[in-house]
C-alpha positions as CSV (number, residue, x, y, z in Angstrom):
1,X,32.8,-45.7,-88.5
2,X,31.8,-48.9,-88.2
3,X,29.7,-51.4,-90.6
4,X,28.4,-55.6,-89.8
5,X,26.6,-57.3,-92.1
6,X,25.5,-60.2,-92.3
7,X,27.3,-61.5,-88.9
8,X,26.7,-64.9,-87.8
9,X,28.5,-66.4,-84.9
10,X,28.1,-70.0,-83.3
11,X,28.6,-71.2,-79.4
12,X,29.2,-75.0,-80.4
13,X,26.2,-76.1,-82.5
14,X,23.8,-73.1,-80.9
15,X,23.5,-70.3,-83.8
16,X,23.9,-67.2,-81.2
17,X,23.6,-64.5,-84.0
18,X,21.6,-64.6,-86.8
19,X,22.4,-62.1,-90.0
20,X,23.4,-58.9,-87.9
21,X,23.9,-55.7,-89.8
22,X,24.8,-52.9,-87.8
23,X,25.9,-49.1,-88.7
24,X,27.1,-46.5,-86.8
25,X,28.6,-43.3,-87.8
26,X,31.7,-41.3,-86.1
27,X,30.3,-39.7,-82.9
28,X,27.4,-41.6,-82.3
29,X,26.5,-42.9,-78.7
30,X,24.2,-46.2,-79.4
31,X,23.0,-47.9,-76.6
32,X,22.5,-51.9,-77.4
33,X,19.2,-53.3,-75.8
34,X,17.7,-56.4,-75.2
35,X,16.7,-58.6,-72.5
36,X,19.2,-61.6,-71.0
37,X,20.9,-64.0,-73.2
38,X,19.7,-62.6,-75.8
39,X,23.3,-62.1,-77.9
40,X,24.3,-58.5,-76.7
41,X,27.7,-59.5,-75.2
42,X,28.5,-62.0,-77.9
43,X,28.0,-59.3,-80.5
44,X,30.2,-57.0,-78.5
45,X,32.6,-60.0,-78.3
46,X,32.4,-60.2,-82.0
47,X,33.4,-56.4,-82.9
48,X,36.4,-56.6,-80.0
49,X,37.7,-60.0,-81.6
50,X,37.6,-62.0,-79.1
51,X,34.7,-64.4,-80.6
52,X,35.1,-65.5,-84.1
53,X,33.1,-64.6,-86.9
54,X,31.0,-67.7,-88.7
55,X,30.3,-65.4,-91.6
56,X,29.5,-61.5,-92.3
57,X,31.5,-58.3,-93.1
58,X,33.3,-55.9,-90.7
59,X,34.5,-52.5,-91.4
60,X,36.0,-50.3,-89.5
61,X,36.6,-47.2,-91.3
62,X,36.4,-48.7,-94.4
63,X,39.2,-51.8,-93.5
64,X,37.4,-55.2,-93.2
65,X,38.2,-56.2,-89.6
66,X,36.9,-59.3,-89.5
67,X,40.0,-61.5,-89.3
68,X,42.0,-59.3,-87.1
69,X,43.0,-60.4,-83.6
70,X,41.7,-58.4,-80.7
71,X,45.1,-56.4,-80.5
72,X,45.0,-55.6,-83.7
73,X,41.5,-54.2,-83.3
74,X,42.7,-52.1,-80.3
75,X,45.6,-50.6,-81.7
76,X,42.8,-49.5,-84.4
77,X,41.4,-47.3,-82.0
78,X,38.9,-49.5,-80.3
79,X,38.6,-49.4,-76.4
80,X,36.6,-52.1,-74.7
81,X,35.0,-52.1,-71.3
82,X,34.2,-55.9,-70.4
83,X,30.9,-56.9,-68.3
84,X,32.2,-57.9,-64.9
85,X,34.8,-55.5,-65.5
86,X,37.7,-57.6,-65.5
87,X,40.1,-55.9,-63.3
88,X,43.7,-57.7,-62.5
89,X,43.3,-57.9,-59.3
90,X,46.3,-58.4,-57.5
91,X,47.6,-55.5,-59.7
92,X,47.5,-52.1,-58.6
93,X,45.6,-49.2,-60.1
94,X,49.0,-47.9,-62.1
95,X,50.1,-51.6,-63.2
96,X,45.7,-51.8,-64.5
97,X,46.2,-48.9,-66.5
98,X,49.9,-49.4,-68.1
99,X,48.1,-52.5,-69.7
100,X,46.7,-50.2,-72.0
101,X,49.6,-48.7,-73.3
102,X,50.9,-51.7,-75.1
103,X,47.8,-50.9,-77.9
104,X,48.3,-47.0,-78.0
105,X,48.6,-45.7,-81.8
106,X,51.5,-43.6,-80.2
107,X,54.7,-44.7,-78.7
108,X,53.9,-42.7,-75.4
109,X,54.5,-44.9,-72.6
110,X,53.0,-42.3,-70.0
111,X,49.3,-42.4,-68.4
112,X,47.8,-39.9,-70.2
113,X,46.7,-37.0,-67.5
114,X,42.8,-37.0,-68.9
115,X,42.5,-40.5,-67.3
116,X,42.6,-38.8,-64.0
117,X,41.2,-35.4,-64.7
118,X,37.9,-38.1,-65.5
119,X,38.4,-40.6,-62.6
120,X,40.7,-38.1,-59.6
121,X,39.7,-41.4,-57.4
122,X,42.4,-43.0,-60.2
123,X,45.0,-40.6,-59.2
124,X,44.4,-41.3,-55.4
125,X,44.5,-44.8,-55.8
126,X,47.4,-45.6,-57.8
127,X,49.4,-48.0,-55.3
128,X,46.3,-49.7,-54.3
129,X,45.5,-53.2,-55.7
130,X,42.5,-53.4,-57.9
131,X,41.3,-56.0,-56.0
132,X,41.0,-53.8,-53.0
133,X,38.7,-51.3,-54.6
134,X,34.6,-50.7,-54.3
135,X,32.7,-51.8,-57.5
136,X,32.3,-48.3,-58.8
137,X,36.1,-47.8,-58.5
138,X,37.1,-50.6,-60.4
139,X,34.3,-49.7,-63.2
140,X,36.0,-46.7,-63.1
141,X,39.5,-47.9,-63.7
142,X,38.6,-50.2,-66.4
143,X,36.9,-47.7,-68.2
144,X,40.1,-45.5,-67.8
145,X,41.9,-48.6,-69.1
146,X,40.3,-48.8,-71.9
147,X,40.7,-44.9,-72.3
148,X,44.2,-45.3,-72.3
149,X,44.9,-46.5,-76.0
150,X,43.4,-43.0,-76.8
151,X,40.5,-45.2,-78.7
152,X,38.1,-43.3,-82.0
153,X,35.5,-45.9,-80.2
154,X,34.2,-47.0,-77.2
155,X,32.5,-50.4,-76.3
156,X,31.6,-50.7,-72.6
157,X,29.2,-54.1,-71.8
158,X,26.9,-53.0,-69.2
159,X,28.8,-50.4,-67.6
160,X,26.4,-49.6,-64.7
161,X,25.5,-53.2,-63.4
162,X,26.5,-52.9,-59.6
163,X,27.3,-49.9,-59.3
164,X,25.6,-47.3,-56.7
165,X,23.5,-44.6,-58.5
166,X,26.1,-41.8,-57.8
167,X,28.8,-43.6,-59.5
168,X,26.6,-44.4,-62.1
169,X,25.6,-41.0,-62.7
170,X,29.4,-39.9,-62.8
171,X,29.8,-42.3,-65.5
172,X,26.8,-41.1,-67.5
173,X,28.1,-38.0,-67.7
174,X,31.4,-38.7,-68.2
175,X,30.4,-40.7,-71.5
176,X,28.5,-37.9,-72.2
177,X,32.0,-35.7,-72.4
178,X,34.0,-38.2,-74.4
179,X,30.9,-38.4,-77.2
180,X,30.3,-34.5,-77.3
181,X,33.5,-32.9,-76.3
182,X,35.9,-35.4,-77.6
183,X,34.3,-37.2,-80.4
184,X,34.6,-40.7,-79.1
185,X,32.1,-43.1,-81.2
186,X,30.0,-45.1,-78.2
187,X,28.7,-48.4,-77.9
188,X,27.1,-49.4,-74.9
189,X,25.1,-52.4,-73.3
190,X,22.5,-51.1,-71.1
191,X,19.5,-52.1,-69.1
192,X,18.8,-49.4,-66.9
193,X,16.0,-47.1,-69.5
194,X,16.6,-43.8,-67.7
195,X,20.6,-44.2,-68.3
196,X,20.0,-45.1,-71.8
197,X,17.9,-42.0,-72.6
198,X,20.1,-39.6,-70.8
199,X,23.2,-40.9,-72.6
200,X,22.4,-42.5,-75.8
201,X,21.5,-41.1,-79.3
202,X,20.0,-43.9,-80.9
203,X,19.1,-47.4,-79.9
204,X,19.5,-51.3,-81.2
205,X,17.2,-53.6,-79.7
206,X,17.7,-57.6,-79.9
207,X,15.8,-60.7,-79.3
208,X,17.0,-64.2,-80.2
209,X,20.1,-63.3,-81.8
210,X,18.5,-61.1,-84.3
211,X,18.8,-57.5,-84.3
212,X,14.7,-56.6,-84.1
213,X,14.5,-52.6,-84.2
214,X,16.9,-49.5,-83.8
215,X,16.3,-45.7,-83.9
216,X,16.2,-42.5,-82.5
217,X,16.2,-42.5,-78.6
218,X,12.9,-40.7,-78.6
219,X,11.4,-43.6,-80.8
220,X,12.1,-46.1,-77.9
221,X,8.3,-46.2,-76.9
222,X,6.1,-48.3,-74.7
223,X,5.2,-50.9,-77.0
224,X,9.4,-51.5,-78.4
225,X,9.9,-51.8,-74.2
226,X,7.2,-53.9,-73.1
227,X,7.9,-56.4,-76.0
228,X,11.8,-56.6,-75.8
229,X,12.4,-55.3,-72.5
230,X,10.0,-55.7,-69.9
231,X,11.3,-59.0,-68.1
């Protein structure tokens, strides 16, 4: 689905990723690991567009991406969860997911019903600003925003950071759904361990910039955790 190599990418004169190479196939779930600061976000950046590239290859089934703007990347088929959300605040719930629709591969100007068979707190809420709602509610609207362009791939940065542990369950398994029912290719930027082995399939751990280690979920043992983990 999706193929970096050799990705490096620059903050001003700090070198913030060093010689990335990264593979997923279609229907993978990969959670992305690491400790703070550590490049996660920027790389996440990089893949959405929204950071340039210094050097390195990008394909997204088989097309190099690396020059494309962020829009172009979307209409692709690639949905993006930012950290911290980014809700529009003084726009309600329906105006928050009609964003969306600009990058849909179809014409289709309607909210597309799954949003709110996933999120019925969505359907509730659709007059109410996004400013208005609770953490977990405007996790859950962004993610439906990003769900909205009817994306092959999903990158969500941290999608349980603040967010009370029955909302974050909820969102677990509805990941779960959209990788095993659905299809949808999963990246995600996690800290909390148990959510990361209940949702992903395989694991990327980084340190410095660098990609360091990757595998199976099962492989992510004590040593992998207390040496790029444990804070």
């Amino acid at each position: 689905m999706i193929k970096i190599e050799s990705l490096n990418q620059f903050y001003g004169e700090s070198h913030t990723l060093w010689d990335v190479d990264i593979s997923i196939k279609q229907g993978e779930c990969i959670c992305l690991m690491g400790r703070n600061g550590v490049g996660k976000t920027t790389l996440l950046k990089s893949i959405m567009g929204l950071l340039p590239m210094a050097s390195g290859s990008m394909l997204f089934e088989g097309e190099e991406i690396a020059k494309l703007p962020a829009e172009r990347r979307a209409k692709l088929g690639i949905g993006y969860v930012p950290q911290g959300r980014d809700v529009f605040p003084q726009l309600t719930v329906e105006e928050n997911l009609r964003i969306g629709l600009g990058a849909r591969r179809t014409k289709s100007k309607e909210i597309p019903e799954k949003i709110f068979e996933l999120f019925p707190v969505l359907k509730q809420m659709m007059n109410r600003r996004g400013g208005d709602l609770s953490g977990g509610q405007q996790q859950q609207l962004a993610i439906g925003r990003a769900l909205v362009i009817d994306p092959k791939m999903l990158i969500l940065d941290e999608p349980t950071e603040g967010i009370q542990p029955n909302i974050v369950h909820d969102i677990g398994s509805i990941l779960l759904k959209l990788n095993q029912e659905e299809g949808i290719t999963i990246l995600t930027v996690e800290q909390k361990l148990p959510f990361a082995r209940r949702v992903g399939q395989r694991f990327i751990l980084m340190d410095r910039g660098r990609k360091v280690a990757e595998g199976d979920m099962p492989d992510l043992d004590e040593k992998l955790i207390q040496q790029y983990l444990t804070v």
